[in-house]
mmCIF file of the C-alpha atoms, coordinates in Angstrom:
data_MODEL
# 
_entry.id   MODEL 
# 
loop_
_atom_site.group_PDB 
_atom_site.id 
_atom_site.type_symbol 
_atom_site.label_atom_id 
_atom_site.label_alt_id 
_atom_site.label_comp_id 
_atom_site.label_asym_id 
_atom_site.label_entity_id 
_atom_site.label_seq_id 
_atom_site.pdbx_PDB_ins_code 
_atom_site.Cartn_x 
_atom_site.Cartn_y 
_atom_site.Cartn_z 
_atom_site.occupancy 
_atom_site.B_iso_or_equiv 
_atom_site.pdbx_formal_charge 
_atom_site.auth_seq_id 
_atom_site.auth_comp_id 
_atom_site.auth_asym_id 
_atom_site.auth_atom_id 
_atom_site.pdbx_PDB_model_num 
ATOM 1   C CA . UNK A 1 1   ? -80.396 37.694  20.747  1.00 0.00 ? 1   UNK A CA 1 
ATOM 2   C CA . UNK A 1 2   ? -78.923 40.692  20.370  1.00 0.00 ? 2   UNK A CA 1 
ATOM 3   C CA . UNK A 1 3   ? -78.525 42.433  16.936  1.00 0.00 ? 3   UNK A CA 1 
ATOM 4   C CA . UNK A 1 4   ? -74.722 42.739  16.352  1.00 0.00 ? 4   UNK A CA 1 
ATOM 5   C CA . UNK A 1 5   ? -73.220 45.600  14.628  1.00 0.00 ? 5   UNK A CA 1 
ATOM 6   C CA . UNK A 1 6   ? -71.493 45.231  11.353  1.00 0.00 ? 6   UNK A CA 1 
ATOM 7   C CA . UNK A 1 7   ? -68.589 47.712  12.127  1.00 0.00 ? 7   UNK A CA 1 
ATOM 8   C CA . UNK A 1 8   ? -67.804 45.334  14.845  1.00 0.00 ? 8   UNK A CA 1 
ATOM 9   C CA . UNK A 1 9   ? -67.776 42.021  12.879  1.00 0.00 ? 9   UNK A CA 1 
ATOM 10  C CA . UNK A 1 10  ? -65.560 43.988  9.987   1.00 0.00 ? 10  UNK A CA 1 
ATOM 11  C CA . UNK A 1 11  ? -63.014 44.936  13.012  1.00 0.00 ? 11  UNK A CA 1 
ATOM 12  C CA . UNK A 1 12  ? -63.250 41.228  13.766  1.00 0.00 ? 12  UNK A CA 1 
ATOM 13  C CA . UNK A 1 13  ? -62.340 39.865  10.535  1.00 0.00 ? 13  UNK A CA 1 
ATOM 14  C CA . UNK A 1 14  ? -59.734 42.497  10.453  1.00 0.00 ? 14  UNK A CA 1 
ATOM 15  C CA . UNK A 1 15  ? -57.930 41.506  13.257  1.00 0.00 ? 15  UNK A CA 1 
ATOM 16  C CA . UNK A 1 16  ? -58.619 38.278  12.315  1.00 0.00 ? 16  UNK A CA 1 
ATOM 17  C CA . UNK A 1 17  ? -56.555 38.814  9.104   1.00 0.00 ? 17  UNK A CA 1 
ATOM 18  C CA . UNK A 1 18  ? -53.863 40.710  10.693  1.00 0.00 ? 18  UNK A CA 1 
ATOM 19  C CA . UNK A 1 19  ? -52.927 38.079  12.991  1.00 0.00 ? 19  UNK A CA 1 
ATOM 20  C CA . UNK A 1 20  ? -52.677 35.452  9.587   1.00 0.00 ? 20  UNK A CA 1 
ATOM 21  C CA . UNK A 1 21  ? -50.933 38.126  8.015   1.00 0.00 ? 21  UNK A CA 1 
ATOM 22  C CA . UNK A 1 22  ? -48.310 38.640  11.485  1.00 0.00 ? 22  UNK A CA 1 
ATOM 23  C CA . UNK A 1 23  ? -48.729 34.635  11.743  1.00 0.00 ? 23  UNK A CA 1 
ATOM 24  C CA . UNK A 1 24  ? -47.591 34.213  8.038   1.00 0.00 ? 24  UNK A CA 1 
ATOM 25  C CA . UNK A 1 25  ? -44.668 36.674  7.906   1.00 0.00 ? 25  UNK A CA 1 
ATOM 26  C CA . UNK A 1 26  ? -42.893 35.300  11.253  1.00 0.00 ? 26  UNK A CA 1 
ATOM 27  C CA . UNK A 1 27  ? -43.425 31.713  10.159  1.00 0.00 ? 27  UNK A CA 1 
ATOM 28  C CA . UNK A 1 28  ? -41.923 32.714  6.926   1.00 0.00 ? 28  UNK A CA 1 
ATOM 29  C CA . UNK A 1 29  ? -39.060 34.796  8.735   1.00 0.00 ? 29  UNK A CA 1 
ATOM 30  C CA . UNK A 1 30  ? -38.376 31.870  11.051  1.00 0.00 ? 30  UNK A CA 1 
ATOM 31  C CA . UNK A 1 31  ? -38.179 29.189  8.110   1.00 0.00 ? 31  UNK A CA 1 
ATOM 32  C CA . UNK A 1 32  ? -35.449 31.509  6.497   1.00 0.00 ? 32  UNK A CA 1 
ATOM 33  C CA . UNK A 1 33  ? -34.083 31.439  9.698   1.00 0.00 ? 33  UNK A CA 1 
ATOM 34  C CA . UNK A 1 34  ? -33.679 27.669  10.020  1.00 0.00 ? 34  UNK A CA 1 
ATOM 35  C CA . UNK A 1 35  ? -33.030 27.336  6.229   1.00 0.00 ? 35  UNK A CA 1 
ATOM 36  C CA . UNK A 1 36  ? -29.880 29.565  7.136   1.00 0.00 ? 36  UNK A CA 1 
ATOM 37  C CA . UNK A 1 37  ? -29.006 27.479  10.224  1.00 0.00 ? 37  UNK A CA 1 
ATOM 38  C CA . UNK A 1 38  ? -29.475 24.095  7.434   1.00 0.00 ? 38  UNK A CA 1 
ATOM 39  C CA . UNK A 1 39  ? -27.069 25.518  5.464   1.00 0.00 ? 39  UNK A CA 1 
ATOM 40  C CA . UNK A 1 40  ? -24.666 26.080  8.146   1.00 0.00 ? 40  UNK A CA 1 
ATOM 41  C CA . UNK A 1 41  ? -25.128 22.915  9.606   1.00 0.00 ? 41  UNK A CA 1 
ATOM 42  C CA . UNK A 1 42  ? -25.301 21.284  5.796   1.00 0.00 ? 42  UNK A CA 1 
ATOM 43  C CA . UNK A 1 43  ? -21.435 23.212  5.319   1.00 0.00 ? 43  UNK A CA 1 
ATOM 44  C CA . UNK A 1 44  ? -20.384 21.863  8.712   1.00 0.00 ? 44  UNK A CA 1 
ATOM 45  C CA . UNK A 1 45  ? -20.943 18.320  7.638   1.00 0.00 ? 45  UNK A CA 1 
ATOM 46  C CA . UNK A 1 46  ? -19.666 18.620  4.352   1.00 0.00 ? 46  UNK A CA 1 
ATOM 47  C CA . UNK A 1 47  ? -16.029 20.162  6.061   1.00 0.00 ? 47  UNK A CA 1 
ATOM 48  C CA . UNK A 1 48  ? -16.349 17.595  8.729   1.00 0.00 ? 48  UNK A CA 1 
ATOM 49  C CA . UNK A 1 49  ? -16.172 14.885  6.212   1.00 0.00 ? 49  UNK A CA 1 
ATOM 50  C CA . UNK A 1 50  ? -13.892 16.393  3.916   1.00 0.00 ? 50  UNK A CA 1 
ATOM 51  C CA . UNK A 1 51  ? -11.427 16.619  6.941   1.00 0.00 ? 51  UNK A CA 1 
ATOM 52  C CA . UNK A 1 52  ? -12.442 13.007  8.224   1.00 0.00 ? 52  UNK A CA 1 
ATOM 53  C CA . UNK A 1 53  ? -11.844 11.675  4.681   1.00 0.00 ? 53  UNK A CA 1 
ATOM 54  C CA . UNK A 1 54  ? -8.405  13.276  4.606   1.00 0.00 ? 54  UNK A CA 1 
ATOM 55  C CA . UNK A 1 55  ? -7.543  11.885  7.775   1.00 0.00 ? 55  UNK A CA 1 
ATOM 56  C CA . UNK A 1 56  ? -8.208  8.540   6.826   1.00 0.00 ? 56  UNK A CA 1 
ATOM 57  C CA . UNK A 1 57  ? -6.605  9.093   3.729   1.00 0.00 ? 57  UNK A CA 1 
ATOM 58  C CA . UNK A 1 58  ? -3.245  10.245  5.463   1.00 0.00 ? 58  UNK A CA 1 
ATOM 59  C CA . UNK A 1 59  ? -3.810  6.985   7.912   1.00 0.00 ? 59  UNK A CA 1 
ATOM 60  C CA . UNK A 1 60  ? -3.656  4.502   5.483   1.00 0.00 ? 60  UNK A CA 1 
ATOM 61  C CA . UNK A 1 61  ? -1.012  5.552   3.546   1.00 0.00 ? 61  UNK A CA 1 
ATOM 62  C CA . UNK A 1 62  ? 0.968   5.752   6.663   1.00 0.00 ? 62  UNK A CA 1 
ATOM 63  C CA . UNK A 1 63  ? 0.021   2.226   7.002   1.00 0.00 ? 63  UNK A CA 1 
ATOM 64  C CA . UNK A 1 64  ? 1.407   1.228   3.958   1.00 0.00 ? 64  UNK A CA 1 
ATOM 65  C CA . UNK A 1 65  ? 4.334   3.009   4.371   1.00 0.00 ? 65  UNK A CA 1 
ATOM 66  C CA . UNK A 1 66  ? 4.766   1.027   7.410   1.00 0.00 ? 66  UNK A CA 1 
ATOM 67  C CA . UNK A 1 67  ? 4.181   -2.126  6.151   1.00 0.00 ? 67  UNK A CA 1 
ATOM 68  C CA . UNK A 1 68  ? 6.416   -1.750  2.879   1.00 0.00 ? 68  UNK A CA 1 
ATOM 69  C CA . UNK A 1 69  ? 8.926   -0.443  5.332   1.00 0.00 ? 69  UNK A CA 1 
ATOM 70  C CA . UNK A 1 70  ? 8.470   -3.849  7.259   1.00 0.00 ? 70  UNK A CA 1 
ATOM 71  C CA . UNK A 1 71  ? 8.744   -6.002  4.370   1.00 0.00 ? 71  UNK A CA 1 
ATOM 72  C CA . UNK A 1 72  ? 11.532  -4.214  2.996   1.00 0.00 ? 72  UNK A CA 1 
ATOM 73  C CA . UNK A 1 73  ? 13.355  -4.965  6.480   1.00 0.00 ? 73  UNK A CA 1 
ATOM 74  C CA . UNK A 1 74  ? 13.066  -8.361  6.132   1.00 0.00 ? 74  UNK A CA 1 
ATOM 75  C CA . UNK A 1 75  ? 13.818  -8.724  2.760   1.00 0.00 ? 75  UNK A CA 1 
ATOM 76  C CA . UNK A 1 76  ? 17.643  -6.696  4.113   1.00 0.00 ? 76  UNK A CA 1 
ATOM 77  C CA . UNK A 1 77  ? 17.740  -8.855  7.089   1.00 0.00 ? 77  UNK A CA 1 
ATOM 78  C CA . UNK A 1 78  ? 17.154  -12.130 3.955   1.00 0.00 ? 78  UNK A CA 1 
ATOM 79  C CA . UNK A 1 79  ? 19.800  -10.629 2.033   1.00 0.00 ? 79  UNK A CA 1 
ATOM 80  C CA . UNK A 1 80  ? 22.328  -9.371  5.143   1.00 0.00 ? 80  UNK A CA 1 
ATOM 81  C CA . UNK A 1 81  ? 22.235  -13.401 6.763   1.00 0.00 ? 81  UNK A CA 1 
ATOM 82  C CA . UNK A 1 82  ? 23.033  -14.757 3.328   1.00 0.00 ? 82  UNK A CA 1 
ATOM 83  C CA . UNK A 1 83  ? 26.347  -12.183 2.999   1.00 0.00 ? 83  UNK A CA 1 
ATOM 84  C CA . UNK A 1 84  ? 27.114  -13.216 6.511   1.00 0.00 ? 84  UNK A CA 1 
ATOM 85  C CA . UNK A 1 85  ? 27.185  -16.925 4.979   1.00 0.00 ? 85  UNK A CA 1 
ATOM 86  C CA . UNK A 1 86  ? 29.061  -16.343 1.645   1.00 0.00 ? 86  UNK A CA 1 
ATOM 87  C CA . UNK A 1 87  ? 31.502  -13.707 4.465   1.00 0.00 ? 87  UNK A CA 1 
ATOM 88  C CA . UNK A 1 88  ? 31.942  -17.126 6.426   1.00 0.00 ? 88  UNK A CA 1 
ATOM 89  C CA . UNK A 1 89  ? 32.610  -18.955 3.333   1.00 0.00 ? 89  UNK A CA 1 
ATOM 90  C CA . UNK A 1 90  ? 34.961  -16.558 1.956   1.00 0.00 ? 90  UNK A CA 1 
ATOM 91  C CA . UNK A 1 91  ? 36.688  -16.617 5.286   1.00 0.00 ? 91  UNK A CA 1 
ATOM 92  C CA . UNK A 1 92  ? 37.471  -20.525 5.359   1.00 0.00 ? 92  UNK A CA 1 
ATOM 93  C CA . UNK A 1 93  ? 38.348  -19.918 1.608   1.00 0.00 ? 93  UNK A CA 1 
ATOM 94  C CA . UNK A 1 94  ? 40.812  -17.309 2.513   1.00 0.00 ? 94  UNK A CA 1 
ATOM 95  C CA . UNK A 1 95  ? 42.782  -19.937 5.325   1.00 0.00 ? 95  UNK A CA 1 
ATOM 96  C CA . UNK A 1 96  ? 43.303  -22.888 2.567   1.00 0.00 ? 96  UNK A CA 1 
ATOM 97  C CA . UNK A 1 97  ? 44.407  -20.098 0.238   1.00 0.00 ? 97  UNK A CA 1 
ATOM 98  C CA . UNK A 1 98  ? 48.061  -20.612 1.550   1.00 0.00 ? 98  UNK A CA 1 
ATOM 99  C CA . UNK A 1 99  ? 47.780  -24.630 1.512   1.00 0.00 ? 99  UNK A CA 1 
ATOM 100 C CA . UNK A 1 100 ? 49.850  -26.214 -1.052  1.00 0.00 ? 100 UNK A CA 1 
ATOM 101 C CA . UNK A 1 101 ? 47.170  -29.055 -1.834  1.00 0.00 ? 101 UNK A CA 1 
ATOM 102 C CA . UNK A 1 102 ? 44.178  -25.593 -1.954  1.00 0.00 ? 102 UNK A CA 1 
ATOM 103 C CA . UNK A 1 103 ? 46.288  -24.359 -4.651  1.00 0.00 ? 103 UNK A CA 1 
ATOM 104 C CA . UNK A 1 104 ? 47.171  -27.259 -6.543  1.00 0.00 ? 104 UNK A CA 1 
ATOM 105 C CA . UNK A 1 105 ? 43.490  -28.144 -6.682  1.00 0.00 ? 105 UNK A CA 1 
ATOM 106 C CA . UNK A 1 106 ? 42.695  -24.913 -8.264  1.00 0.00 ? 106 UNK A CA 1 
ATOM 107 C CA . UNK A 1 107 ? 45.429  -25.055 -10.418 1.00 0.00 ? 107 UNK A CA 1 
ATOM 108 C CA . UNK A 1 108 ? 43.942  -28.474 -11.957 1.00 0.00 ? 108 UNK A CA 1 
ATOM 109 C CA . UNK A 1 109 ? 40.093  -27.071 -12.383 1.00 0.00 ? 109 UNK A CA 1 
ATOM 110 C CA . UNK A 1 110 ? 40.484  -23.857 -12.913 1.00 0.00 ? 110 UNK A CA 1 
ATOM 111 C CA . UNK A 1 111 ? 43.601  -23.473 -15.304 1.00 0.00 ? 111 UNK A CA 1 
ATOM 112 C CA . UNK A 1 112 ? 43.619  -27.476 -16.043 1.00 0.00 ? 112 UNK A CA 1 
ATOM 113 C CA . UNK A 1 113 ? 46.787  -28.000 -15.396 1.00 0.00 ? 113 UNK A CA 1 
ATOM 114 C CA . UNK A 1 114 ? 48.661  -31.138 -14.930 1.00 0.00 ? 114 UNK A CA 1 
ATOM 115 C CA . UNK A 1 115 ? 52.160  -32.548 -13.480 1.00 0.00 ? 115 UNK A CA 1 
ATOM 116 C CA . UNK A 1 116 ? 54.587  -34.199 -15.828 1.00 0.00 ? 116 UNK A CA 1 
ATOM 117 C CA . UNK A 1 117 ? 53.681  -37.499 -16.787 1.00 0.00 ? 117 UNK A CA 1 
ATOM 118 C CA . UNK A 1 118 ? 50.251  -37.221 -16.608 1.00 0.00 ? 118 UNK A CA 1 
ATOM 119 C CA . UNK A 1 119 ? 47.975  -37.163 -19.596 1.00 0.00 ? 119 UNK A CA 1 
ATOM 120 C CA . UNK A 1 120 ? 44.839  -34.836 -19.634 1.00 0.00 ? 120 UNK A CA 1 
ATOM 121 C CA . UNK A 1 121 ? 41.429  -35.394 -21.286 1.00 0.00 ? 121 UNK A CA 1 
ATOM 122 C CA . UNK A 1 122 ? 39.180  -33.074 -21.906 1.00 0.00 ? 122 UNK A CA 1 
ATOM 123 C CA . UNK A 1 123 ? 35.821  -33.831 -22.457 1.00 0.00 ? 123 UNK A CA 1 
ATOM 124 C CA . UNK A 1 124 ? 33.233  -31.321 -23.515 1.00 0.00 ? 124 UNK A CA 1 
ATOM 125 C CA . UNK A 1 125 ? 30.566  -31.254 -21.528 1.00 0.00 ? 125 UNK A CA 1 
ATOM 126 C CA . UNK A 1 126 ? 27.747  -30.259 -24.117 1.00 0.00 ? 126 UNK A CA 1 
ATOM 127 C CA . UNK A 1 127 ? 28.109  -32.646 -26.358 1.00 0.00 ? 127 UNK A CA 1 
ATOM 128 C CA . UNK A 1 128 ? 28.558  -35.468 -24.010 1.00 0.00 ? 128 UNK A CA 1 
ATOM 129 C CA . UNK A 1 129 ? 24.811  -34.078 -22.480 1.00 0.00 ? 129 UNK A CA 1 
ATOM 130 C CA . UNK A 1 130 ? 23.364  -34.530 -26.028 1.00 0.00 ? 130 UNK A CA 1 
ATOM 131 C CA . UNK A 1 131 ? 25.224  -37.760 -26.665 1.00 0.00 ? 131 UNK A CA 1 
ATOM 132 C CA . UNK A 1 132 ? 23.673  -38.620 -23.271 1.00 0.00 ? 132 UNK A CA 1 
ATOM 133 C CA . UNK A 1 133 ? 19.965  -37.342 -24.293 1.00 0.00 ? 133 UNK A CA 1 
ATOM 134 C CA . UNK A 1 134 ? 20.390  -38.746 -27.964 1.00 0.00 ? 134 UNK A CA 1 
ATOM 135 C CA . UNK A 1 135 ? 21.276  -42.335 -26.165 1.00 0.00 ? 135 UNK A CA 1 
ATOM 136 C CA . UNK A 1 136 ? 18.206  -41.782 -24.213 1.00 0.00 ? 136 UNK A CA 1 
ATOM 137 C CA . UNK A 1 137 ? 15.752  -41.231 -26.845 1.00 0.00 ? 137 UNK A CA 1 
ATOM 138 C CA . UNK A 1 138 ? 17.585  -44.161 -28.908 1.00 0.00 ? 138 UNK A CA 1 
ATOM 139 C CA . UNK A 1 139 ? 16.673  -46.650 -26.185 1.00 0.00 ? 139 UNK A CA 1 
ATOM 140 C CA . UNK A 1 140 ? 13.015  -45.396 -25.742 1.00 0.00 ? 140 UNK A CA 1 
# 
């Protein structure tokens, strides 16, 4: 075996650091690099579901819109049959309005009138119900 120089083995280690040293710094520079491209890919994500959330957001409430809208439709089209019914009512009210017996009816309820000769009795109605209920509870 051959005696080896120490100058040599020196330049060996050397180089041998130089490359750890080269090795270290471009692993180091390359992790900053990808930290960078994390954080750009970390603010993507966070924009991307800030605008996905907002979408959704604006999505449902148009759905409820639409749905209140719907039941509020049907609640007009409820309320628009049953004026078309009283309307219809109103209208066959209107043709007896001119008939002699139409107004004489009225004329009896409404302002209790009577024709000569005849004798009216009024009864009121609240104390015949508790006369009624008193009865009732008299019996039981």
């Amino acid at each position: 075996m051959k005696k080896r120089k120490k100058g040599r083995v020196q330049q060996f280690t050397q180089a041998e650091q130089q490359k750890a040293a080269a090795h270290s710094r471009e692993s180091a520079s390359v992790g900053s690099v990808r930290r960078k491209k994390k954080i750009r890919l970390n603010k993507g994500r966070i924009l991307l579901t800030v605008i996905v959330i907002m979408l959704i957001a604006v999505v449902g409430m148009s759905v409820k819109t639409v749905f209140d809208l719907r039941a509020e439709q049907k609640n007009l089209e409820n309320e628009n049959q049953n004026l078309q019914q009283q309307q219809e009512a109103l209208r066959a009210e209107l043709e007896n309005v001119n008939d002699l017996e139409y107004i004489e009816e009225q004329a009896r309820i409404q302002l209790r009138m009577i024709k000569p000769g005849e004798i009216l009795y009024i009864l009121d109605q609240e104390k015949n119900a508790k006369d009624k209920d008193g009865d009732d509870e008299k019996s039981n």
